[in-house]
Kinemage of the C-alpha trace (Angstrom):
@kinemage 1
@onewidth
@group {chain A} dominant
@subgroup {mainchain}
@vectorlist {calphas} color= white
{ca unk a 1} P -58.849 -29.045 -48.221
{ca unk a 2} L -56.183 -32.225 -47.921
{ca unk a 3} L -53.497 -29.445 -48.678
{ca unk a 4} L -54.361 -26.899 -46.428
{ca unk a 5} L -54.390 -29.976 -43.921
{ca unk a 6} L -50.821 -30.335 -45.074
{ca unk a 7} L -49.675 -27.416 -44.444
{ca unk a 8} L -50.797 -26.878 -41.068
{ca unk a 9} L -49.910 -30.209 -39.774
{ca unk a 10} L -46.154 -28.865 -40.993
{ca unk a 11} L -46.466 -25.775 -39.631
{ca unk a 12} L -47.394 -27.607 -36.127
{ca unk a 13} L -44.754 -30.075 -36.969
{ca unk a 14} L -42.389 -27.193 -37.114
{ca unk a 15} L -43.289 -25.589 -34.220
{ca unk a 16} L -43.206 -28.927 -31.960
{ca unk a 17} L -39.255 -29.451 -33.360
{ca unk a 18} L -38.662 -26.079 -32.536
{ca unk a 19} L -39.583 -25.875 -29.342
{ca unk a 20} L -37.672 -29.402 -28.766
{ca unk a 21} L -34.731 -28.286 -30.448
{ca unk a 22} L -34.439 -25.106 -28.234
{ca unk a 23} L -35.723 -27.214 -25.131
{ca unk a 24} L -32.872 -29.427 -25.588
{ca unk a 25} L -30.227 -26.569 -26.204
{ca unk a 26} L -31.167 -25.353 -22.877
{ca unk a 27} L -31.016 -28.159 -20.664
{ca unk a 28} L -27.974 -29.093 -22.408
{ca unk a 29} L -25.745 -26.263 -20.747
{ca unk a 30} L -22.484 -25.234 -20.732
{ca unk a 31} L -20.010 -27.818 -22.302
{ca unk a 32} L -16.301 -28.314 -23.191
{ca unk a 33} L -13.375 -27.967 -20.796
{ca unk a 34} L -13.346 -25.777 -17.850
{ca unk a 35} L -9.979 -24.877 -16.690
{ca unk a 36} L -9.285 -24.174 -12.856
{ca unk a 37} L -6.277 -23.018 -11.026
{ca unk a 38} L -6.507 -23.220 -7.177
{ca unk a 39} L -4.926 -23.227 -3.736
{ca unk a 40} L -3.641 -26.859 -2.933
{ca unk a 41} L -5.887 -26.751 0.220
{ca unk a 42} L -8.577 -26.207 -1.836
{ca unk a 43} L -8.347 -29.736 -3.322
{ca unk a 44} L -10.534 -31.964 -1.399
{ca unk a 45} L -13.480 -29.692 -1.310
{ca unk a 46} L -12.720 -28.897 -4.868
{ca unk a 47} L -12.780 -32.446 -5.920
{ca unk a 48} L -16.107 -33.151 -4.184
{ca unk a 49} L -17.332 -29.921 -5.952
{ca unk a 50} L -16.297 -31.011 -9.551
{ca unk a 51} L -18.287 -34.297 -9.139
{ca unk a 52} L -21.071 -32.547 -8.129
{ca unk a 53} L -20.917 -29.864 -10.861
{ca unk a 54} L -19.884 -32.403 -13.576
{ca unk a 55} L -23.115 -34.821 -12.930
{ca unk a 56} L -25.096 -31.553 -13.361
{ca unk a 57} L -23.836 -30.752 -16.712
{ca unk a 58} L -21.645 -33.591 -17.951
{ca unk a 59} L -21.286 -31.764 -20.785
{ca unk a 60} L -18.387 -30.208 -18.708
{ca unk a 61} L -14.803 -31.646 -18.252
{ca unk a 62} L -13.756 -29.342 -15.424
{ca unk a 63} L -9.889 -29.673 -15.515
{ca unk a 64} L -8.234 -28.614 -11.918
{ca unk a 65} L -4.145 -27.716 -11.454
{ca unk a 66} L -3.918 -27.230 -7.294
{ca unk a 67} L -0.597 -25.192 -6.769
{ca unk a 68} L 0.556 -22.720 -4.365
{ca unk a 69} L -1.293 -19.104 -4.777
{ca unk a 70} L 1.417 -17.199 -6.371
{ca unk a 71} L 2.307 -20.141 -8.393
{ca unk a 72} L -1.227 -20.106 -10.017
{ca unk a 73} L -1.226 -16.447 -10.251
{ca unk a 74} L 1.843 -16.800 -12.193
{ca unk a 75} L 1.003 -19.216 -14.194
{ca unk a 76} L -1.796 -16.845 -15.860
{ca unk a 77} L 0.684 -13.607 -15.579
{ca unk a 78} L 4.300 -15.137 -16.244
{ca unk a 79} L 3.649 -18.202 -18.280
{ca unk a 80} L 0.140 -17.271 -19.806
{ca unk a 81} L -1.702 -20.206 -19.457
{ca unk a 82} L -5.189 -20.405 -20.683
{ca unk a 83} L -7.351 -20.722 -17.476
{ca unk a 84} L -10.795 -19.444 -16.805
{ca unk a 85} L -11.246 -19.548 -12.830
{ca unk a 86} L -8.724 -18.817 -10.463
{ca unk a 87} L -9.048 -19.657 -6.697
{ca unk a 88} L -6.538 -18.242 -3.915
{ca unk a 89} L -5.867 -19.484 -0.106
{ca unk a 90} L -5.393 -15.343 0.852
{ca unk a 91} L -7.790 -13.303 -1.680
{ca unk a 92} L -4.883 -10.671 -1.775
{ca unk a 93} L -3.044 -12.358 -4.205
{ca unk a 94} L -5.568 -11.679 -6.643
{ca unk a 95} L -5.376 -8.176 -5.562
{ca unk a 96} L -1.995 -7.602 -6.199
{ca unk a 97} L -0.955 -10.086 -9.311
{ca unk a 98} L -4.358 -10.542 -11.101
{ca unk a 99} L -6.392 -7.081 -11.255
{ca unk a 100} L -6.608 -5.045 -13.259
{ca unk a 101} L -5.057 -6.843 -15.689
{ca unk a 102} L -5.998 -10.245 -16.201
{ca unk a 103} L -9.042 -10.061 -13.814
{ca unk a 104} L -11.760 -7.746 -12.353
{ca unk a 105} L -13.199 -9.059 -9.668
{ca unk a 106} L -12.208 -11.056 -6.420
{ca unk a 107} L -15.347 -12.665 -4.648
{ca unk a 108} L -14.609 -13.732 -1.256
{ca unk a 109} L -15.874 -16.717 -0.392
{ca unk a 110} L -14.159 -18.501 3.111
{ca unk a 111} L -11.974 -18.206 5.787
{ca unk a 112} L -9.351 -20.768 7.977
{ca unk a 113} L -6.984 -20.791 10.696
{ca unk a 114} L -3.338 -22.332 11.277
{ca unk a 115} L -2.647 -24.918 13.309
{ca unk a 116} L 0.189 -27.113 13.808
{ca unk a 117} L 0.008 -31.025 12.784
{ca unk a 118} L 1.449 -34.252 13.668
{ca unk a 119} L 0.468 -37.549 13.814
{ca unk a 120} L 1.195 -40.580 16.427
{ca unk a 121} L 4.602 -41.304 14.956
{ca unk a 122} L 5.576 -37.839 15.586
{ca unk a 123} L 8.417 -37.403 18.373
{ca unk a 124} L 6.974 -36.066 21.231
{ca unk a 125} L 3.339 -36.875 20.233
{ca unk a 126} L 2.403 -37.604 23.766
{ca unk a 127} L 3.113 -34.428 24.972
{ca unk a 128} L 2.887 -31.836 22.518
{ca unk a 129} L 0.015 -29.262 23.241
{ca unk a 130} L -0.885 -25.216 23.033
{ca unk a 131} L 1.469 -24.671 25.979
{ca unk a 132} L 4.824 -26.082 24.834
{ca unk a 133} L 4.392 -26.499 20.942
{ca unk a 134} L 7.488 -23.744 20.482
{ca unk a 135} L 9.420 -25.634 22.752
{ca unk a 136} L 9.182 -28.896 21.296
{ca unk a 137} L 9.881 -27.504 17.739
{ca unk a 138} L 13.330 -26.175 19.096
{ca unk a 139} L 14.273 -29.765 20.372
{ca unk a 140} L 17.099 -31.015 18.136
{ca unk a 141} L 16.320 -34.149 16.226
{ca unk a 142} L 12.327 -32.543 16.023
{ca unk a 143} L 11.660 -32.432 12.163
{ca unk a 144} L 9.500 -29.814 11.332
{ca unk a 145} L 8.657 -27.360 8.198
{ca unk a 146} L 6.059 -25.110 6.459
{ca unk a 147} L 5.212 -24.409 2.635
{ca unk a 148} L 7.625 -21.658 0.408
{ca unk a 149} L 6.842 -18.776 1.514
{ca unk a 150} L 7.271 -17.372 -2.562
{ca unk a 151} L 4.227 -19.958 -3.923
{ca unk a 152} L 2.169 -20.635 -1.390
{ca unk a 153} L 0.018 -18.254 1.491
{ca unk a 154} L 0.273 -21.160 3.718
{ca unk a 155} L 3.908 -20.681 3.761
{ca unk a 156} L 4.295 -17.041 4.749
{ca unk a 157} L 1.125 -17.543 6.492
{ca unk a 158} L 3.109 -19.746 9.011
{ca unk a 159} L 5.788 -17.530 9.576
{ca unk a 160} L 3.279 -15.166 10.541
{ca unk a 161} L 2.123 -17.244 12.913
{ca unk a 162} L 5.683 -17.788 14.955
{ca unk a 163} L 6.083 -14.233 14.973
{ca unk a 164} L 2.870 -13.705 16.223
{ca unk a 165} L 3.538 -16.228 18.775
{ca unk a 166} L 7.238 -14.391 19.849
{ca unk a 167} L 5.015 -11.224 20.612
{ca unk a 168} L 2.057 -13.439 22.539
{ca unk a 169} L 3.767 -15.212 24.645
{ca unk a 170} L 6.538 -12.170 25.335
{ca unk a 171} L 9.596 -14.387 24.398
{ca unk a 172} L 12.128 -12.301 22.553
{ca unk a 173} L 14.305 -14.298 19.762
{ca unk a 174} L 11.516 -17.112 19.534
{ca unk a 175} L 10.940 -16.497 15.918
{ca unk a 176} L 14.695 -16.875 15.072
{ca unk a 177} L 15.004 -19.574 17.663
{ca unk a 178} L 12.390 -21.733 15.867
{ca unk a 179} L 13.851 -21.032 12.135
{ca unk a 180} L 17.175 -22.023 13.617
{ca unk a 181} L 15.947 -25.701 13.950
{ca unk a 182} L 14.195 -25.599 10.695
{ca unk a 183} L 16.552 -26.597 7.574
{ca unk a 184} L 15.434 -25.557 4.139
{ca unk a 185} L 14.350 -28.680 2.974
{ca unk a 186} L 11.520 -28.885 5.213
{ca unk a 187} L 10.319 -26.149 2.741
{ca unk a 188} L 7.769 -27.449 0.307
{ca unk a 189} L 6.490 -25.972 -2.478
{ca unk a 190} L 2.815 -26.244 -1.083
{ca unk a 191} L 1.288 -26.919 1.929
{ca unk a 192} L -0.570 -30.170 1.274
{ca unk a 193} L 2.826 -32.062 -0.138
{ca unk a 194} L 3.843 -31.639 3.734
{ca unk a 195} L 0.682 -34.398 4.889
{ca unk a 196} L 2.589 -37.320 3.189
{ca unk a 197} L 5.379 -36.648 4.919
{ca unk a 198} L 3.723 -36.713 8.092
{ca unk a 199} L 1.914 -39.699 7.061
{ca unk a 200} L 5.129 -41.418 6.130
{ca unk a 201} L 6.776 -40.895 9.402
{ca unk a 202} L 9.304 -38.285 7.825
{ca unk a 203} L 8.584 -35.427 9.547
{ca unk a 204} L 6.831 -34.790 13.089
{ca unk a 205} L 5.160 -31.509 12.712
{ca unk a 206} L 4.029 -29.359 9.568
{ca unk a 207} L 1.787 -25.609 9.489
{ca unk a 208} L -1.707 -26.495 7.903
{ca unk a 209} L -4.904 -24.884 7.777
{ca unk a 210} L -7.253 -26.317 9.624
{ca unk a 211} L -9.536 -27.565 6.870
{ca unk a 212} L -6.486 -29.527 5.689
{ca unk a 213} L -5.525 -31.360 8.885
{ca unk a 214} L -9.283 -31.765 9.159
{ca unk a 215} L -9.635 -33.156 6.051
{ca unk a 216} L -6.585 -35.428 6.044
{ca unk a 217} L -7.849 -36.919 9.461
{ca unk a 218} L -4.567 -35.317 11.118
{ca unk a 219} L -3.538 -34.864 14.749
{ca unk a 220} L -3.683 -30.925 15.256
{ca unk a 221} L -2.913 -27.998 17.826
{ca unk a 222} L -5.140 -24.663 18.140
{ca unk a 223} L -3.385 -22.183 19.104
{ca unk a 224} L -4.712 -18.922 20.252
{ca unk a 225} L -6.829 -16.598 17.813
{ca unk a 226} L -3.775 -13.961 18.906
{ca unk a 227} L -1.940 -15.813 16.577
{ca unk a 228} L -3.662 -18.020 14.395
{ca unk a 229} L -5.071 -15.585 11.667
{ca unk a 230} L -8.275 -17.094 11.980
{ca unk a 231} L -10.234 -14.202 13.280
{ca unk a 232} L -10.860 -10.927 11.766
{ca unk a 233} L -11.747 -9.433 14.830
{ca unk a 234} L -7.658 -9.474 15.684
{ca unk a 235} L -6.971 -7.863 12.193
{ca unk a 236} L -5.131 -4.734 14.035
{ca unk a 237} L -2.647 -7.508 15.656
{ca unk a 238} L -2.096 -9.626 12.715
{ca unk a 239} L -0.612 -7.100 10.666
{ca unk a 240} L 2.405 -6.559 13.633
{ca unk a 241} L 3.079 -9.722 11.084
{ca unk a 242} L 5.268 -9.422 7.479
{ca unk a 243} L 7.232 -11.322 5.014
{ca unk a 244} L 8.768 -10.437 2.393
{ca unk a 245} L 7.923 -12.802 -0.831
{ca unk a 246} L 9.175 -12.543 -4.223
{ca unk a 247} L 7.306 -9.711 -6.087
{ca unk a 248} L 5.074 -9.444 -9.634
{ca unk a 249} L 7.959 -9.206 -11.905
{ca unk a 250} L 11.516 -10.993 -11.993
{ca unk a 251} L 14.042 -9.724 -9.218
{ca unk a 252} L 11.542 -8.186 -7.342
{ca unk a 253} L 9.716 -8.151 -3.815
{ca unk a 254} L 6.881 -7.405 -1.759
{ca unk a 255} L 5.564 -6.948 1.502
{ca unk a 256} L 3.293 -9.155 3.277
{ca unk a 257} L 1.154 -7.969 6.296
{ca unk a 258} L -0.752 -10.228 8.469
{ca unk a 259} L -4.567 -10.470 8.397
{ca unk a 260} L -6.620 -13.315 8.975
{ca unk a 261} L -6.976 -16.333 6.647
{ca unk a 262} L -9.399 -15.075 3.738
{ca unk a 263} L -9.951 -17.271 0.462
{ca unk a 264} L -11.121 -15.651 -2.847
{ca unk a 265} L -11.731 -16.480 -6.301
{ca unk a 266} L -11.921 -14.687 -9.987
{ca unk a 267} L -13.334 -15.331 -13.532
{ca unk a 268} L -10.454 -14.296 -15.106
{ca unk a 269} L -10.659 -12.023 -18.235
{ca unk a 270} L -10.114 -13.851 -21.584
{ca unk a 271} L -11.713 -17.373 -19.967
{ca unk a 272} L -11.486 -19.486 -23.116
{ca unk a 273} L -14.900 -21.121 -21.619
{ca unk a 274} L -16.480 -17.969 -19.924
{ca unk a 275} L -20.290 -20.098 -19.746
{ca unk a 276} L -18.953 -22.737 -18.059
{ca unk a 277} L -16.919 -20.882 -15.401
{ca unk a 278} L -19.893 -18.770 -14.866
{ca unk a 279} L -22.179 -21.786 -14.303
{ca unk a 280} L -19.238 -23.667 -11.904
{ca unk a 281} L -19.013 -19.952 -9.615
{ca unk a 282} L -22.665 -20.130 -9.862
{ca unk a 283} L -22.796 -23.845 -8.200
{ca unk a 284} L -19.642 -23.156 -6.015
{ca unk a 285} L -21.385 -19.745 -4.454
{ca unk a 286} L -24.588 -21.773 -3.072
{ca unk a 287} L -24.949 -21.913 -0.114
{ca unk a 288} L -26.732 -25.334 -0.615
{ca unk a 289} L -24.158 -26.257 -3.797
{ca unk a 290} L -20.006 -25.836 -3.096
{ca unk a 291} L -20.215 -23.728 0.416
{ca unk a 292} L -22.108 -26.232 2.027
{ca unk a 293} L -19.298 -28.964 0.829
{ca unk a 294} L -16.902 -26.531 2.207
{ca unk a 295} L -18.239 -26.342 5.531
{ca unk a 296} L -18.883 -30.077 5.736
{ca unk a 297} L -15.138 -30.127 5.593
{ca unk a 298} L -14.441 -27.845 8.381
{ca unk a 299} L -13.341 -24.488 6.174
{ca unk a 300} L -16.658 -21.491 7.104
{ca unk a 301} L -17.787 -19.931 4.211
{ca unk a 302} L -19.322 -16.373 3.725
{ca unk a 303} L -22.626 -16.516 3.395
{ca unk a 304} L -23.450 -14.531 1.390
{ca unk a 305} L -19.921 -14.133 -0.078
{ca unk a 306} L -18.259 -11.491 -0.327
{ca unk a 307} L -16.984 -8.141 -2.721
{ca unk a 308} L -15.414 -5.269 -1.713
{ca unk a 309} L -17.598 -2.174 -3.373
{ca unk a 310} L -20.852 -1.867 -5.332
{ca unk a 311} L -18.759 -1.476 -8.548
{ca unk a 312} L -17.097 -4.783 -8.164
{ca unk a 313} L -20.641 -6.380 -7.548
{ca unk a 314} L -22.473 -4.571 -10.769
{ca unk a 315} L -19.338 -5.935 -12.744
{ca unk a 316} L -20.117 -9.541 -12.193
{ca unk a 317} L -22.455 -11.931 -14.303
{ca unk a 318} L -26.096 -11.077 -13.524
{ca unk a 319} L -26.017 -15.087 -12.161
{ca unk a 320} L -23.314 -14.363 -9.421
{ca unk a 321} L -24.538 -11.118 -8.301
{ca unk a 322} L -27.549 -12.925 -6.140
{ca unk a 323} L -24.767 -14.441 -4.451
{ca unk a 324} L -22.514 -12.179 -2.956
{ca unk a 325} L -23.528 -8.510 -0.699
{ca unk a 326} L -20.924 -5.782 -0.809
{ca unk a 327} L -18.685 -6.364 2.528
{ca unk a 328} L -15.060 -5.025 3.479
């Protein structure tokens, strides 16, 4: 009798550390480090998203490196650095550098807009509006300057917008007019090493999205949705736009078209922690988790994101599918 007591109460002792043991696996979570590349815009929201995500499984050391697009891309491609999430400021550079090879989807998950910033020190501050911004960036002495062009969307992204602005406002020769006064060291690497030199005084005016200026508490023109790629609906006249950027291998280039200011992000293929990158898209797709962050800081979010055909959608993790509809 005393040892078939035994044996039960060790059976049910058994069972009860079971079901703690796997209890405890499962509200443990992902773990390790999570490695992000991303769009230098993308840092402020980014950072509020990481706290977030890290006090829900702290577990989790997600590591971010904010560069320009095509730097990131290249980083993966060129360099091949381990990474397991990579987020662009135009979702076409994961298009063209990233799939098929080293990713297979590309979820769409914002949008933004141009503007032009400057700050009270600026030269001309009191002035400057919608109606004579080109004019005041022609004036000699006016320091002014955008991102490269080569690593960054932001960059080619603004000289989209000038010669959008030559066509809008019928002024032949404003594009070149506007270069003319721009010397090439007011070309940054990325976009968001521009704000300290507004900040500092050193330069008047700088192309931003307008999440960053929002973000960065900047003084900010909006210009026309003719020409500020922030509105889909003026796709057909955006893509009068191009620049040509340095292309996917060595010595090579490619085309840039206009189109308006679309963010997207992959799980790349060989993710050294695919759980946890899964579990940070996860959070970052909610509409209550890292899109609601987003639009607290002025950048609208798809909701639902978005991916491009049914096949792309059935690809993705069973835990991201809920989250995104099948949109062009």
């Amino acid at each position: 009798m005393k040892r078939r007591y035994f044996l039960r109460s060790n059976v049910i002792f058994l069972l009860c550390a079971t079901v703690v043991f796997f209890s405890t696996v499962a509200l443990a979570g992902p773990s390790g480090k999570l490695t992000m590349f991303h769009a230098g815009s993308l840092s402020v929201p980014f950072e509020a998203m990481e706290k977030a995500f890290e006090a829900k499984y702290p577990g989790v050391d997600l590591q971010r490196e904010p560069a320009g697009s095509q730097k990131c891309a290249r980083k993966i491609t060129d360099l091949g650095k381990p990474c397991d999430i990579m987020a662009s400021a135009d979702y076409k550079v994961i298009d063209k550098l990233l799939i098929p090879g080293y990713a297979d989807c590309n979820i769409r998950f914002a949008t933004n807009q141009l503007v032009l910033c400057y700050t009270d020190k600026s030269a001309y501050a009191d002035t400057v509006n919608a109606d004579n911004w080109y004019e005041i960036l022609q004036k000699k002495g006016v320091v002014w300057g955008h991102s490269d062009p080569n690593l960054d969307p932001c960059g080619y992204r603004s000289l989209m917008v000038m010669q959008l602005a030559e066509k809008a406002l019928n002024k032949p020769g404003l594009y070149d007019k506007l270069i003319a006064n721009r010397p090439e060291e007011n070309v940054r690497p990325k976009s968001v090493e521009l704000i300290s030199l507004l900040q500092t005084g050193n330069m008047d005016y700088a192309w931003e999205y307008l999440s960053v200026a929002v973000q960065h508490g900047l003084k900010y023109i909006i210009l026309p949705d003719e020409m500020n790629l922030g509105n889909y609906k003026y796709d057909s006249t955006y893509e009068q736009a191009f620049v040509e950027v340095t292309g996917t291998k060595p010595g090579t280039t490619m085309i840039i078209k206009g189109i308006s200011c679309t963010y997207g992000v992959t799980l790349i293929k060989n993710a050294p922690n695919r759980e946890a990158a899964i579990a940070f898209l996860e959070y970052m797709l909610d509409p209550k988790g890292g899109l609601q962050i987003l639009k607290d800081m002025g950048q609208p979010p798809f909701v639902p994101c978005r991916v491009p055909t049914v096949e792309m959608k059935k690809s993705l993790p069973a835990e991201l599918q809920k989250l995104v509809e099948v949109k062009n």
